[in-house]
C-alpha positions in Angstrom: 17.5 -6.0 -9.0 16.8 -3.2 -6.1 14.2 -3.4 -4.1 12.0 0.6 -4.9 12.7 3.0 -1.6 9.9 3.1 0.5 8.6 7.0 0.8 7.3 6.5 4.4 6.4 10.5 4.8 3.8 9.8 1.7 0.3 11.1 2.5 -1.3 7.8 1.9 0.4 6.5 5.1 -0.8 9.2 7.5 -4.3 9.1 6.5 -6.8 7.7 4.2 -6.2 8.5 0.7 -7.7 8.6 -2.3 -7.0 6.4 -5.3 -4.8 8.8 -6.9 -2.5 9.1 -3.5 -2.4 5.2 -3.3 -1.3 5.3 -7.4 1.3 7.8 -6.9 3.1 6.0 -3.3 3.0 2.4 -5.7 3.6 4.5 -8.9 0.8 2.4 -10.8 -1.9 4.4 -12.9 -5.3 5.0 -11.2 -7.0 2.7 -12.6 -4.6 -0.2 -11.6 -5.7 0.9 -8.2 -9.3 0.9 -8.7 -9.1 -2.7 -10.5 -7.6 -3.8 -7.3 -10.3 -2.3 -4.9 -12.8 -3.8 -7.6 -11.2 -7.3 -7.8 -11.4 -7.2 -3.7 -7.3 -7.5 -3.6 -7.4 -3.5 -1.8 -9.6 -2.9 0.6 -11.5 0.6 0.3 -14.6 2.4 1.3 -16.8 5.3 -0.1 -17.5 8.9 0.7 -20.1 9.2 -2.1 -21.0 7.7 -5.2 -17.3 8.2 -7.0 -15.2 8.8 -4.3 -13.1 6.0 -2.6 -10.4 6.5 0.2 -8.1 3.7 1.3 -7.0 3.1 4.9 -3.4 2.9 5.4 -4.0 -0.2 7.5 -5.6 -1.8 3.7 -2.7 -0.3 2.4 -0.1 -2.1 4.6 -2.3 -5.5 3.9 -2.5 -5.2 0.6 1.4 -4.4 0.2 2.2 -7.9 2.3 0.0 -10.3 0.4 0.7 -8.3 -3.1 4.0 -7.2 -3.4 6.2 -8.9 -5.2 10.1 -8.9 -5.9 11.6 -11.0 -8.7 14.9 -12.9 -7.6 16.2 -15.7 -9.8 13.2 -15.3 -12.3 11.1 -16.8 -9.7 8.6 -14.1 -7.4 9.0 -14.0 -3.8 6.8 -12.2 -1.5 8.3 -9.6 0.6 6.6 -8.8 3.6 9.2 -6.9 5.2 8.0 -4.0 2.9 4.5 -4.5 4.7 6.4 -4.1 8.3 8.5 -1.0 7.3 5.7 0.4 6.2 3.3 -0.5 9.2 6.4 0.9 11.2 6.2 4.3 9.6 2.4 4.5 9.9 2.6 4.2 13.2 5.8 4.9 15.2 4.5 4.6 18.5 3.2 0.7 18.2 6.7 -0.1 16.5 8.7 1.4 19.5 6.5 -0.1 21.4 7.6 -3.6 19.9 
């Protein structure tokens, strides 16, 4: 099995972005997103009433204690996806490194 590219130019990286920009980067449906912000698994905050945004810091956190990658039939976290992602975020901390 291959592990999904990453699209690290995706909107939801640069800024904080709204359920639907979080749905497309993980290609879930919008309201797999919002049952993750509900179940307190994503990390999210509101504007008003009905509109939520996501950090891309709760993005990169979520995507390390979440993400999963079947090998073997057995699940195994993969929290270099969580790093690569952090990286392209922010590029000057990773240089940095």
């Amino acid at each position: 099995m291959t592990v999904p590219e990453i699209q690290l130019d995706h909107p939801a990286l640069k800024r904080a972005a709204s359920v639907r920009e979080v749905a497309d980067f993980l290609n879930v449906n919008s309201q797999f997103v919002e049952r993750q912000i509900h179940s307190g698994r994503l990390k999210a905050f509101k504007l008003s009433r009905k509109v939520l945004r996501i950090l891309p810091t709760d993005l990169v956190d979520y995507l390390g204690k979440h993400t999963t990658v079947p090998t073997n039939g057995e699940p195994v976290n993969v929290p270099v996806m969580a790093v690569l992602v952090r990286a392209a975020a922010a590029p000057e901390e990773a240089a940095a490194s």
